[in-house]
PDB file with SEQRES, HELIX, SHEET and CRYST1 records, atoms N, CA, C and O in Angstrom:
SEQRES   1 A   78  UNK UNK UNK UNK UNK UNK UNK UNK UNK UNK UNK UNK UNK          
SEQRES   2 A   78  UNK UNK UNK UNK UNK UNK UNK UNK UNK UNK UNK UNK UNK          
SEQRES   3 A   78  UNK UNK UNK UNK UNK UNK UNK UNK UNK UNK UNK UNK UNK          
SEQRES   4 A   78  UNK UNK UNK UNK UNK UNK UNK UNK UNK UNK UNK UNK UNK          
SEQRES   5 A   78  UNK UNK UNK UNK UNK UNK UNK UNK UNK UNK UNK UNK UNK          
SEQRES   6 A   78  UNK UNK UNK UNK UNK UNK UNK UNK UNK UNK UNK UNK UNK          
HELIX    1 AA1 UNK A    4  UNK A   37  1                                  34    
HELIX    2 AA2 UNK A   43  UNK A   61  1                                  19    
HELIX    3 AA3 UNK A   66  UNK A   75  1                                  10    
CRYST1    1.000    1.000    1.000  90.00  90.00  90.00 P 1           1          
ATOM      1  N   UNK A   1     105.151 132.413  84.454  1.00  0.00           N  
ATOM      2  CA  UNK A   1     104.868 132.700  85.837  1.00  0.00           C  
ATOM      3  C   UNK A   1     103.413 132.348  86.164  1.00  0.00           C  
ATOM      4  O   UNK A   1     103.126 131.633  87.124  1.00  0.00           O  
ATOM      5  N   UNK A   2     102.327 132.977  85.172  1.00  0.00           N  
ATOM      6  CA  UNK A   2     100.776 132.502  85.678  1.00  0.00           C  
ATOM      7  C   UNK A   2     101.142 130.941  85.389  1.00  0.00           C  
ATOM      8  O   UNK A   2     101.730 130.583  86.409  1.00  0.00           O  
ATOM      9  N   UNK A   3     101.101 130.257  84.829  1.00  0.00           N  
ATOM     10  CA  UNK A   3     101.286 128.555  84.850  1.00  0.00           C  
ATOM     11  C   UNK A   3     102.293 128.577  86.382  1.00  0.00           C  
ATOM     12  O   UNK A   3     101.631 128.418  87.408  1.00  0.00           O  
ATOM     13  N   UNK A   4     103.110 128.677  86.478  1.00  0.00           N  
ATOM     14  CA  UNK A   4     103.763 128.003  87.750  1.00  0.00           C  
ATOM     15  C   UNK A   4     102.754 128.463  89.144  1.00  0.00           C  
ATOM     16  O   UNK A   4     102.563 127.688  90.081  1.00  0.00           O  
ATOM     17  N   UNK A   5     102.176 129.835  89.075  1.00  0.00           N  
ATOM     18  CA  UNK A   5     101.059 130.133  90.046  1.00  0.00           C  
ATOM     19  C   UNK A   5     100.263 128.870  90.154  1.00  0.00           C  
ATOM     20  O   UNK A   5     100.291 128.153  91.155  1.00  0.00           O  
ATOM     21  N   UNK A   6      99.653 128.662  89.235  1.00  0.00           N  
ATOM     22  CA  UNK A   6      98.167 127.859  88.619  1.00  0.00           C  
ATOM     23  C   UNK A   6      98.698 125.947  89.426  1.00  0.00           C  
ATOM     24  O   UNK A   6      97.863 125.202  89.938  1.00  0.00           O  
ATOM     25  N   UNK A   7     100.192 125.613  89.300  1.00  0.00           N  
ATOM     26  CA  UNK A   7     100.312 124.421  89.781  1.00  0.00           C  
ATOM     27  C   UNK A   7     100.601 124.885  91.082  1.00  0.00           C  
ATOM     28  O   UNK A   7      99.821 124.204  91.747  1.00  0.00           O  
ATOM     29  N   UNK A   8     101.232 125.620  91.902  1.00  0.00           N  
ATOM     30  CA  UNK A   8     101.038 125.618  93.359  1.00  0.00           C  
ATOM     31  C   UNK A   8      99.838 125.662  93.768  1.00  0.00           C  
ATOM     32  O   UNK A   8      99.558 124.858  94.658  1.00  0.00           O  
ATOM     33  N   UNK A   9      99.018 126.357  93.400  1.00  0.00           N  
ATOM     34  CA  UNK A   9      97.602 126.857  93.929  1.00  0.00           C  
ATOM     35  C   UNK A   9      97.102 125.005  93.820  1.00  0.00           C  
ATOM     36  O   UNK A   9      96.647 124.465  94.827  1.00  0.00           O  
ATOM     37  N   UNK A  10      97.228 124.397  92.808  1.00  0.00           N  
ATOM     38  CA  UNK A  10      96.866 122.603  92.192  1.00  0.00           C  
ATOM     39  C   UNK A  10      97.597 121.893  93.451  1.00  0.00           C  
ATOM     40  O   UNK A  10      97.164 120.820  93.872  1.00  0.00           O  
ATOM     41  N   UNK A  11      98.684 122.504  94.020  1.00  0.00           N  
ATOM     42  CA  UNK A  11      99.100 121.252  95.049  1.00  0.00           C  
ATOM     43  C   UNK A  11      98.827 121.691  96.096  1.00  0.00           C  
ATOM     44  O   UNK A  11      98.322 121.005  96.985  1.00  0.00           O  
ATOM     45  N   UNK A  12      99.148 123.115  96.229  1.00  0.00           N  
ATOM     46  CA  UNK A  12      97.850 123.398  97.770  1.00  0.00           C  
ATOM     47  C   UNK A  12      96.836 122.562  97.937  1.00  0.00           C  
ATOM     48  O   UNK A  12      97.076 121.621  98.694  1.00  0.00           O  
ATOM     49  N   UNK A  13      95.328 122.630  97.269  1.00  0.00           N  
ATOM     50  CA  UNK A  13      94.256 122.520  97.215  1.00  0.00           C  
ATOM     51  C   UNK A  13      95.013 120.741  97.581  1.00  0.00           C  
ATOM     52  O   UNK A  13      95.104 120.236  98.700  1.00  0.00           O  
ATOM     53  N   UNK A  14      95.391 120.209  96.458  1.00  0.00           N  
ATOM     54  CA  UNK A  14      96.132 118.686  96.707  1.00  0.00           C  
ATOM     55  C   UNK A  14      95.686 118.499  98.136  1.00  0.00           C  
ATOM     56  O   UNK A  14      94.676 118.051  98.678  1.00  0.00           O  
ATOM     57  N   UNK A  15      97.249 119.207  98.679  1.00  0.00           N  
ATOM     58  CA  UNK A  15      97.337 119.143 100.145  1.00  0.00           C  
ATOM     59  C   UNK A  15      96.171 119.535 101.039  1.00  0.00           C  
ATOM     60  O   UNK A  15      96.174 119.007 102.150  1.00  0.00           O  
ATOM     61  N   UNK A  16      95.354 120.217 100.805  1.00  0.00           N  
ATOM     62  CA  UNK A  16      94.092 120.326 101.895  1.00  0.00           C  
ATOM     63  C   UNK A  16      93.293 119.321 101.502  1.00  0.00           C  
ATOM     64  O   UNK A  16      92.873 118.662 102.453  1.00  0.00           O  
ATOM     65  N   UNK A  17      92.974 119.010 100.570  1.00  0.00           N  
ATOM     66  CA  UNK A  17      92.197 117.580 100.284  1.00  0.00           C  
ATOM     67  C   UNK A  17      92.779 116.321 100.977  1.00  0.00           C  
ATOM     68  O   UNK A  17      92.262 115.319 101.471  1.00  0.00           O  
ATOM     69  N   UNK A  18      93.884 116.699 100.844  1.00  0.00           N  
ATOM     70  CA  UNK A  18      94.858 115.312 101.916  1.00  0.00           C  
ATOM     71  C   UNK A  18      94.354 115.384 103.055  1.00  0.00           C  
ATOM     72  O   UNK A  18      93.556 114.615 103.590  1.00  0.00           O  
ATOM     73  N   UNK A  19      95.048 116.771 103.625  1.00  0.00           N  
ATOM     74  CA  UNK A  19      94.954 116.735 105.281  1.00  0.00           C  
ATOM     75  C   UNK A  19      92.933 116.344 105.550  1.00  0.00           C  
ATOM     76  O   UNK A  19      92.388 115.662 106.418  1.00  0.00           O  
ATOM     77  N   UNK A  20      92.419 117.020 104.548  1.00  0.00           N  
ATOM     78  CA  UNK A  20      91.058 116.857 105.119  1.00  0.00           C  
ATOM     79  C   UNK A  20      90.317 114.986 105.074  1.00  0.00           C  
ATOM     80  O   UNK A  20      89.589 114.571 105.976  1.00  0.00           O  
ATOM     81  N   UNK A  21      90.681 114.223 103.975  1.00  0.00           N  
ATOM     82  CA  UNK A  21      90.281 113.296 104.234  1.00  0.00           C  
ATOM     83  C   UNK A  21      90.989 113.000 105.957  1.00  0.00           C  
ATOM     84  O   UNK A  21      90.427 112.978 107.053  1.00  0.00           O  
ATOM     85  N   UNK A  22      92.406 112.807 105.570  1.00  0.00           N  
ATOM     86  CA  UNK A  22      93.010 112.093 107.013  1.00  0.00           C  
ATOM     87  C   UNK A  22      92.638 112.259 108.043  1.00  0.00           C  
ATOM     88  O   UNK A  22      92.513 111.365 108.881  1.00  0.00           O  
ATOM     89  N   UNK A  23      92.339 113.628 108.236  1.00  0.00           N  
ATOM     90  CA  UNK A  23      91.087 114.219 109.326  1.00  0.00           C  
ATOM     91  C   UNK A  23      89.804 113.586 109.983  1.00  0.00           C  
ATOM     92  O   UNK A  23      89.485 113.299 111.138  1.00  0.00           O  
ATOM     93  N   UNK A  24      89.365 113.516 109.077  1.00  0.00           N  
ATOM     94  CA  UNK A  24      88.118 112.628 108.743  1.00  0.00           C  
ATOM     95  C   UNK A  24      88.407 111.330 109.198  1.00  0.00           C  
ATOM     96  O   UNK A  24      87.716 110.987 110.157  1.00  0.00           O  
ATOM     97  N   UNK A  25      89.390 110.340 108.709  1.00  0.00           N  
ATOM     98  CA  UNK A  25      90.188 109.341 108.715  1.00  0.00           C  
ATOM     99  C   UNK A  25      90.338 109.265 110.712  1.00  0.00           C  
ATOM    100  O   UNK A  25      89.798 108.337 111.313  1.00  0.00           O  
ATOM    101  N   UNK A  26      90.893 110.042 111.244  1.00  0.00           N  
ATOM    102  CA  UNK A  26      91.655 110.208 112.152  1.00  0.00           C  
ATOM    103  C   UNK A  26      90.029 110.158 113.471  1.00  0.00           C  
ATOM    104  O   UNK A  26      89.940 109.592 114.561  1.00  0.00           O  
ATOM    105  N   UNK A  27      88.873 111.121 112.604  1.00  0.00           N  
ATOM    106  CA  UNK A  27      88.058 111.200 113.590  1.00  0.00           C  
ATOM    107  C   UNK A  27      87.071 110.073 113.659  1.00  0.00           C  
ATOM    108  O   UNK A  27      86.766 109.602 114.754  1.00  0.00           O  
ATOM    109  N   UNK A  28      86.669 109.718 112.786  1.00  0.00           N  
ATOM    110  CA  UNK A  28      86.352 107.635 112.883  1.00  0.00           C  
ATOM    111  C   UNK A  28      86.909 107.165 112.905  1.00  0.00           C  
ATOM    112  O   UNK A  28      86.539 106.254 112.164  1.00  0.00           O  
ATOM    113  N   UNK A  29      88.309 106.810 113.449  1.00  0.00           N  
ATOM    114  CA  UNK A  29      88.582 106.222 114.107  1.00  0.00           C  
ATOM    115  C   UNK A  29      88.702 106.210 115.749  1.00  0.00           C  
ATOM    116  O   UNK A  29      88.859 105.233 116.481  1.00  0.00           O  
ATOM    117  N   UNK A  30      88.585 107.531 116.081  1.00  0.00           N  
ATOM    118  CA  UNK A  30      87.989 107.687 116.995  1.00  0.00           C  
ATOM    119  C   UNK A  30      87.228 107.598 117.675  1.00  0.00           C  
ATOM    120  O   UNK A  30      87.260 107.362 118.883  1.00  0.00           O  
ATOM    121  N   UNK A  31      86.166 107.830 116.795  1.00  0.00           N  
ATOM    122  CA  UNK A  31      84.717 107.254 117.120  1.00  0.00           C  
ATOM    123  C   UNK A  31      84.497 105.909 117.057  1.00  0.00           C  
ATOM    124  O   UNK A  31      83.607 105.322 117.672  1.00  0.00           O  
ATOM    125  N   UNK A  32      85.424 105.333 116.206  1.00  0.00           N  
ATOM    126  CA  UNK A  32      85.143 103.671 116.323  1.00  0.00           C  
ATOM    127  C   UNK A  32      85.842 103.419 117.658  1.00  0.00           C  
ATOM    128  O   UNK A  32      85.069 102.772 118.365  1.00  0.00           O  
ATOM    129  N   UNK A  33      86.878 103.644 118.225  1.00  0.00           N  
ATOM    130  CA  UNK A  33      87.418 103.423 119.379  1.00  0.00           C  
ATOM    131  C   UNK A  33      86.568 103.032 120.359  1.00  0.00           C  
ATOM    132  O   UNK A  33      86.333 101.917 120.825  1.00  0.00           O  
ATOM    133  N   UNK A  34      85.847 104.842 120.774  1.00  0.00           N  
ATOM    134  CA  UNK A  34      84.938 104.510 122.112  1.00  0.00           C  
ATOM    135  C   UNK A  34      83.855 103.902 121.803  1.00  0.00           C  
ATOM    136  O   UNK A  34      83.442 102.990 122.518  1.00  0.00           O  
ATOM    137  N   UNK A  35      83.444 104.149 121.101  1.00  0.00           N  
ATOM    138  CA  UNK A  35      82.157 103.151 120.447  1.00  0.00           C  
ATOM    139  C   UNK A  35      82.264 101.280 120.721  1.00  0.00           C  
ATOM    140  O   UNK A  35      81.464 100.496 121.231  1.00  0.00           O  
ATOM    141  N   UNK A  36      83.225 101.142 120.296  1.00  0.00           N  
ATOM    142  CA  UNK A  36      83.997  99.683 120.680  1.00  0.00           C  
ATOM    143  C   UNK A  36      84.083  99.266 122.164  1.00  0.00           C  
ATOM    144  O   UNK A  36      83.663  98.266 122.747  1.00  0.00           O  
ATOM    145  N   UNK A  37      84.945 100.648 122.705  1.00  0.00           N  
ATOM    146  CA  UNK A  37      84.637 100.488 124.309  1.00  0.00           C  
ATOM    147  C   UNK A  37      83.286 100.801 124.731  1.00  0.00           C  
ATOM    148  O   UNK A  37      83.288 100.963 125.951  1.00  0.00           O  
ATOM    149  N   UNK A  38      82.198 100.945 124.255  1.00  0.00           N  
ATOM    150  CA  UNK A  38      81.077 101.329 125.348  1.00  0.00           C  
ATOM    151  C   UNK A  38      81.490 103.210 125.650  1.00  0.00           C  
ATOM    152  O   UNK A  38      80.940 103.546 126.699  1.00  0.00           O  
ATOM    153  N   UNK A  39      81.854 103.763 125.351  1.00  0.00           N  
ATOM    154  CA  UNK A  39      82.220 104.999 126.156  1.00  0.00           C  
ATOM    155  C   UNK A  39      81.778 105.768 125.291  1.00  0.00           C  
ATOM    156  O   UNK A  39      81.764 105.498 124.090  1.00  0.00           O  
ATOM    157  N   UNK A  40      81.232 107.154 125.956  1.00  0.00           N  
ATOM    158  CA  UNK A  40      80.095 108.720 125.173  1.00  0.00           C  
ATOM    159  C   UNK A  40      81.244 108.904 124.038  1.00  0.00           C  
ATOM    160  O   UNK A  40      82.372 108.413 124.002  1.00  0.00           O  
ATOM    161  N   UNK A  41      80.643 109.701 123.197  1.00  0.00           N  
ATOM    162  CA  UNK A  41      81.379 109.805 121.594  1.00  0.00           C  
ATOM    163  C   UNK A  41      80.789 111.572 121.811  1.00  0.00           C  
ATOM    164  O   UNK A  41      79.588 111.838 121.774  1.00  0.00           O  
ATOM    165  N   UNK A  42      81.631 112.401 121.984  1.00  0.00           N  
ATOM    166  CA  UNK A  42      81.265 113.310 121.763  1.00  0.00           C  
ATOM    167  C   UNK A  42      82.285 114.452 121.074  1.00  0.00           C  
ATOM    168  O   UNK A  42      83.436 114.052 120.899  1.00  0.00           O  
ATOM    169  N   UNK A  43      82.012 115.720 120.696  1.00  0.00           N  
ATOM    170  CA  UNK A  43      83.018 116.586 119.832  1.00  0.00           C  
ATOM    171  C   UNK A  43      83.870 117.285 120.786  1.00  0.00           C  
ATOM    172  O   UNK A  43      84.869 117.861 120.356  1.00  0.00           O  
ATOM    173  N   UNK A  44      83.519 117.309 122.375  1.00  0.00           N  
ATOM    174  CA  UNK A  44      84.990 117.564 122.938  1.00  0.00           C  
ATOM    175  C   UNK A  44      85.553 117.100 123.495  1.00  0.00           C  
ATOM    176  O   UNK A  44      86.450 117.559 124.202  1.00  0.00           O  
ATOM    177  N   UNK A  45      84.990 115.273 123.282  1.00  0.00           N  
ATOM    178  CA  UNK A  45      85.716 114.478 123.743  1.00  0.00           C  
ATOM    179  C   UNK A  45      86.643 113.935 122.798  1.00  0.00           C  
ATOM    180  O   UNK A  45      87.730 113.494 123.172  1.00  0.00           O  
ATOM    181  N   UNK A  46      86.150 113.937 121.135  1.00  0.00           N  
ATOM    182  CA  UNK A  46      87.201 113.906 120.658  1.00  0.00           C  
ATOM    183  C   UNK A  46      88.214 114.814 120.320  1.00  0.00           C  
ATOM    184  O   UNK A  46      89.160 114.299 119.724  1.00  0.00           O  
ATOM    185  N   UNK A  47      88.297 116.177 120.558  1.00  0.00           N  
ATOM    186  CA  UNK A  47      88.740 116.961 120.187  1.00  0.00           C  
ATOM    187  C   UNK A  47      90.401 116.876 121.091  1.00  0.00           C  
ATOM    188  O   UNK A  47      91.525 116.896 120.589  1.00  0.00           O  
ATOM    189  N   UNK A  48      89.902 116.754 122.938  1.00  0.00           N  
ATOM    190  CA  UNK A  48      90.611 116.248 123.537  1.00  0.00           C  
ATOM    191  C   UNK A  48      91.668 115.482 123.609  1.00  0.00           C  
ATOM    192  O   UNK A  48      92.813 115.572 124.052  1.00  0.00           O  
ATOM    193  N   UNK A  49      90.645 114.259 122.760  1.00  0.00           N  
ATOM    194  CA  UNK A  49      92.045 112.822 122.736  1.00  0.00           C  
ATOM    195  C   UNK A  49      92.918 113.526 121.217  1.00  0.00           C  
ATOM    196  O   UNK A  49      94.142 113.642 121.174  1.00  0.00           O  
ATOM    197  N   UNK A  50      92.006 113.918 120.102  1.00  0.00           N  
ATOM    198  CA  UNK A  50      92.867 114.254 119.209  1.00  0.00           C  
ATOM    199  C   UNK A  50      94.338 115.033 119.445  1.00  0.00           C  
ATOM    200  O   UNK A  50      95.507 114.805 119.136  1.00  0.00           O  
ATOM    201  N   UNK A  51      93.469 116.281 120.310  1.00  0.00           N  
ATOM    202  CA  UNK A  51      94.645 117.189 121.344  1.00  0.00           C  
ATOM    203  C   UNK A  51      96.133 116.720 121.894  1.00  0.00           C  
ATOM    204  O   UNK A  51      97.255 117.181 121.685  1.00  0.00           O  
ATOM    205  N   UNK A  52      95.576 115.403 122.830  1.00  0.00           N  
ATOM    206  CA  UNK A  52      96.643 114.957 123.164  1.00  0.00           C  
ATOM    207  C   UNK A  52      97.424 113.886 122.052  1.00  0.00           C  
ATOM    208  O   UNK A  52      98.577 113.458 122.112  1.00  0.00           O  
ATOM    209  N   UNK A  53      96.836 113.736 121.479  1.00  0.00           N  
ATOM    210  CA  UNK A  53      97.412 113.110 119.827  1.00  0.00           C  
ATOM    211  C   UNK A  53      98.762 113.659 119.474  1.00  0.00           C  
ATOM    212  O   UNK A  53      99.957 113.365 119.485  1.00  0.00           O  
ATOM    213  N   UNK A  54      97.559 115.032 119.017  1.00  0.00           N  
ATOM    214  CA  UNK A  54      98.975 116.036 118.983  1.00  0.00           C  
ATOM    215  C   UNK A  54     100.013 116.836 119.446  1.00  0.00           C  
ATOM    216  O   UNK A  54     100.700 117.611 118.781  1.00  0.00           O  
ATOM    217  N   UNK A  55     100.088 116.547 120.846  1.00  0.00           N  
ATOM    218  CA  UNK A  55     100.575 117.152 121.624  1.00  0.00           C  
ATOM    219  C   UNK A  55     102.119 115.810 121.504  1.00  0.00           C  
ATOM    220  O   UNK A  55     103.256 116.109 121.870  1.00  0.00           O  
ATOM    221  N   UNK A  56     101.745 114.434 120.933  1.00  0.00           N  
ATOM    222  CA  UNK A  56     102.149 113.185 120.994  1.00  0.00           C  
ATOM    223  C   UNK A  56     103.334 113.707 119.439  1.00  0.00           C  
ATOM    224  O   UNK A  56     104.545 113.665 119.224  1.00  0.00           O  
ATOM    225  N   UNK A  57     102.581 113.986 118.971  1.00  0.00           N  
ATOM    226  CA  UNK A  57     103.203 114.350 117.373  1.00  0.00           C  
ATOM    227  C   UNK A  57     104.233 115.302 117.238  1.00  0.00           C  
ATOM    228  O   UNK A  57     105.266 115.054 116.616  1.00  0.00           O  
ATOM    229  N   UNK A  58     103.855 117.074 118.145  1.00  0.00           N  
ATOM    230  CA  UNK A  58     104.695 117.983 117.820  1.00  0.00           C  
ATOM    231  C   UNK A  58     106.096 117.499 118.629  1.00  0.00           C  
ATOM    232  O   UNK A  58     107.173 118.022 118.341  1.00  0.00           O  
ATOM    233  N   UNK A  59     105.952 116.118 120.002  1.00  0.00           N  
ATOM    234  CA  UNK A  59     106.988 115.622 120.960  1.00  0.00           C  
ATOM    235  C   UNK A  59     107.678 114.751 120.176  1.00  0.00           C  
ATOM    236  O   UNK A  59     108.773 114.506 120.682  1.00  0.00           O  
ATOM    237  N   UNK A  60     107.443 114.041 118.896  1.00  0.00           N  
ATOM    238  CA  UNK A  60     108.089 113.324 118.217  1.00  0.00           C  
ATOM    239  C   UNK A  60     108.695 113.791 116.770  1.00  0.00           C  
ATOM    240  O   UNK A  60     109.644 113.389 116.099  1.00  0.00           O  
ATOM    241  N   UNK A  61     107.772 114.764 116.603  1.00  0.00           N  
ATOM    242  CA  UNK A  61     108.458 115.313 115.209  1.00  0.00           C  
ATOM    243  C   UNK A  61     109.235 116.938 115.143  1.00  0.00           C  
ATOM    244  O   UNK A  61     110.178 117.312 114.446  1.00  0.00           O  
ATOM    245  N   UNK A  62     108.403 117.701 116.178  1.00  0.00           N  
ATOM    246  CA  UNK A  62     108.600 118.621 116.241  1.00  0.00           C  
ATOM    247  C   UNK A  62     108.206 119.801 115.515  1.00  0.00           C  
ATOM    248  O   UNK A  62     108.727 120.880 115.235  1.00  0.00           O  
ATOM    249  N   UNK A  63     106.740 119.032 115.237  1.00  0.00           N  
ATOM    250  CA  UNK A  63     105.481 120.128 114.809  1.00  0.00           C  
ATOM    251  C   UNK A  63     104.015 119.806 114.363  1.00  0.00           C  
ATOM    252  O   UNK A  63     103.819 118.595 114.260  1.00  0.00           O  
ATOM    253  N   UNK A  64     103.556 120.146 114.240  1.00  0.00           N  
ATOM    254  CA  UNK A  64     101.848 120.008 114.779  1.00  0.00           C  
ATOM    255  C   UNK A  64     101.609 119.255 113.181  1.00  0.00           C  
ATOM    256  O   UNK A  64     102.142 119.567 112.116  1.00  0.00           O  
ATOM    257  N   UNK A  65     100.810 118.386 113.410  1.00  0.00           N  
ATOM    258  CA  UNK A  65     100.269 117.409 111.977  1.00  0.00           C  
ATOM    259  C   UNK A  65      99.090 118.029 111.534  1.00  0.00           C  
ATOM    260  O   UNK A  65      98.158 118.328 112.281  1.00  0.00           O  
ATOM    261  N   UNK A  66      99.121 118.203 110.446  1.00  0.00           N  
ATOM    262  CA  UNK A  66      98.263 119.529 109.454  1.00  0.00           C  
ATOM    263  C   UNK A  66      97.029 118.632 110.358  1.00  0.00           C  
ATOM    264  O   UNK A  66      96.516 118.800 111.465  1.00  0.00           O  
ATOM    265  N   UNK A  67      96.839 117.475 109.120  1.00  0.00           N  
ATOM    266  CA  UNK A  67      95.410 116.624 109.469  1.00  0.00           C  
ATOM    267  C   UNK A  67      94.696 116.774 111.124  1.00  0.00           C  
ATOM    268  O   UNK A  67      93.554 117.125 111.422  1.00  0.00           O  
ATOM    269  N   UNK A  68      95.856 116.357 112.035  1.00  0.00           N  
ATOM    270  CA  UNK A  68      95.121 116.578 113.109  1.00  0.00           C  
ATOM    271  C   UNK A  68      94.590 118.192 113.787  1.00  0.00           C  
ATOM    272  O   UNK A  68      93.516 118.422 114.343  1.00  0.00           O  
ATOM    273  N   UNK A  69      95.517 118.979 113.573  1.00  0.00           N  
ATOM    274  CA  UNK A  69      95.015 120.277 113.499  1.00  0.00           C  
ATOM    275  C   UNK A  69      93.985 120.593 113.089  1.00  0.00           C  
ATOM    276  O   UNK A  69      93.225 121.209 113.836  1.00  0.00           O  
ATOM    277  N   UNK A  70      93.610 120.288 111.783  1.00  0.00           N  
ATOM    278  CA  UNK A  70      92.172 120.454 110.772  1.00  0.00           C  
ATOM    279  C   UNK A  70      90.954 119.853 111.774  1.00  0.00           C  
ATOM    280  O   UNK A  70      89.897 120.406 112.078  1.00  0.00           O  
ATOM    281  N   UNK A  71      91.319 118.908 112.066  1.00  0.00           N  
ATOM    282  CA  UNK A  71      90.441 117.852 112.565  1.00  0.00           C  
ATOM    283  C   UNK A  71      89.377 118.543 114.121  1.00  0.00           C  
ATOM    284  O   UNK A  71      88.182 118.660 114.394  1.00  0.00           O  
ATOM    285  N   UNK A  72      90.866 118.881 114.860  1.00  0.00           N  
ATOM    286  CA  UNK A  72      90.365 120.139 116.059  1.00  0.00           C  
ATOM    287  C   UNK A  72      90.095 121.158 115.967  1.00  0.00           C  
ATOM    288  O   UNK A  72      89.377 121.500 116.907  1.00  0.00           O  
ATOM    289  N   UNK A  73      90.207 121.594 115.576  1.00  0.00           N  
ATOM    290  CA  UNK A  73      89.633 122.939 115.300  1.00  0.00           C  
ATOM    291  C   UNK A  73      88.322 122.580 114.126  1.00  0.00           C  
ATOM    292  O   UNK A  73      87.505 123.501 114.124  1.00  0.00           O  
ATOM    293  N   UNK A  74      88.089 121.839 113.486  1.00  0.00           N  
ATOM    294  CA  UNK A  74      86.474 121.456 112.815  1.00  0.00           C  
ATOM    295  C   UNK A  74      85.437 121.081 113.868  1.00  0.00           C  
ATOM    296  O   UNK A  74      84.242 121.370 113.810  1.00  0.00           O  
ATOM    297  N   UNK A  75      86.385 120.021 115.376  1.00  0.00           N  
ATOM    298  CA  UNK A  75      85.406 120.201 116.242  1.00  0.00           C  
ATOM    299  C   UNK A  75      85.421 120.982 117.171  1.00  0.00           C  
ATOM    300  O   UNK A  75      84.393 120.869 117.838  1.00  0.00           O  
ATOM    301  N   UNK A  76      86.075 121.704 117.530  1.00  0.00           N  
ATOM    302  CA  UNK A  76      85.928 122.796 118.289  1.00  0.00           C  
ATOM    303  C   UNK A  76      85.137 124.028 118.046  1.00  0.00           C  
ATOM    304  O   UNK A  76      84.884 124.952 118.820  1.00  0.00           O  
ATOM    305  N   UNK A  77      84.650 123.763 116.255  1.00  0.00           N  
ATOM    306  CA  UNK A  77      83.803 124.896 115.761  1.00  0.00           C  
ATOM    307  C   UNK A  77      84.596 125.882 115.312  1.00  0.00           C  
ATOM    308  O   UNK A  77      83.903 126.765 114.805  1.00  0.00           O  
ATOM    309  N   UNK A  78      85.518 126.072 115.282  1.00  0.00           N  
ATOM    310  CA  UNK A  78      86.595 126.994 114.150  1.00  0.00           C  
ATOM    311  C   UNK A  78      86.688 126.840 112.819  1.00  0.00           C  
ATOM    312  O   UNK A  78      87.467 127.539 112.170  1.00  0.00           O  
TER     313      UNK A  78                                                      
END                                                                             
């Protein structure tokens, strides 16, 4: 039982290391976006487009994408 604890706790952590690069991933590219267009780069402006990202995601899958979640709420200051 402590060994089978010890590998969930190993693929948790996995999985937040995932969602957190993609996060990351998700928010330069963002920033490369408006940056590309000429347009302000700011944390609730991306937080926004991320927002409606996911608002794009829970309408196609039918639930909120870890990564982008992480991502808003890091800039929203949560």
């Amino acid at each position: 039982m402590y060994v089978f604890f010890w590998v969930l706790k190993g693929v948790a952590v996995e999985n937040s290391k995932m969602a957190f690069e993609e996060a990351c991933r998700m928010v330069g590219e963002c920033c490369l976006m408006f940056a590309q267009n000429g347009q302000e780069i700011s944390r609730e402006r991306l937080a926004l487009w991320l927002g409606r990202a996911q608002e794009e995601a829970v309408d196609a899958i039918g639930e909120p994408n870890d990564a982008l979640q992480l991502a808003i709420e890091r800039l929203k200051g949560r």
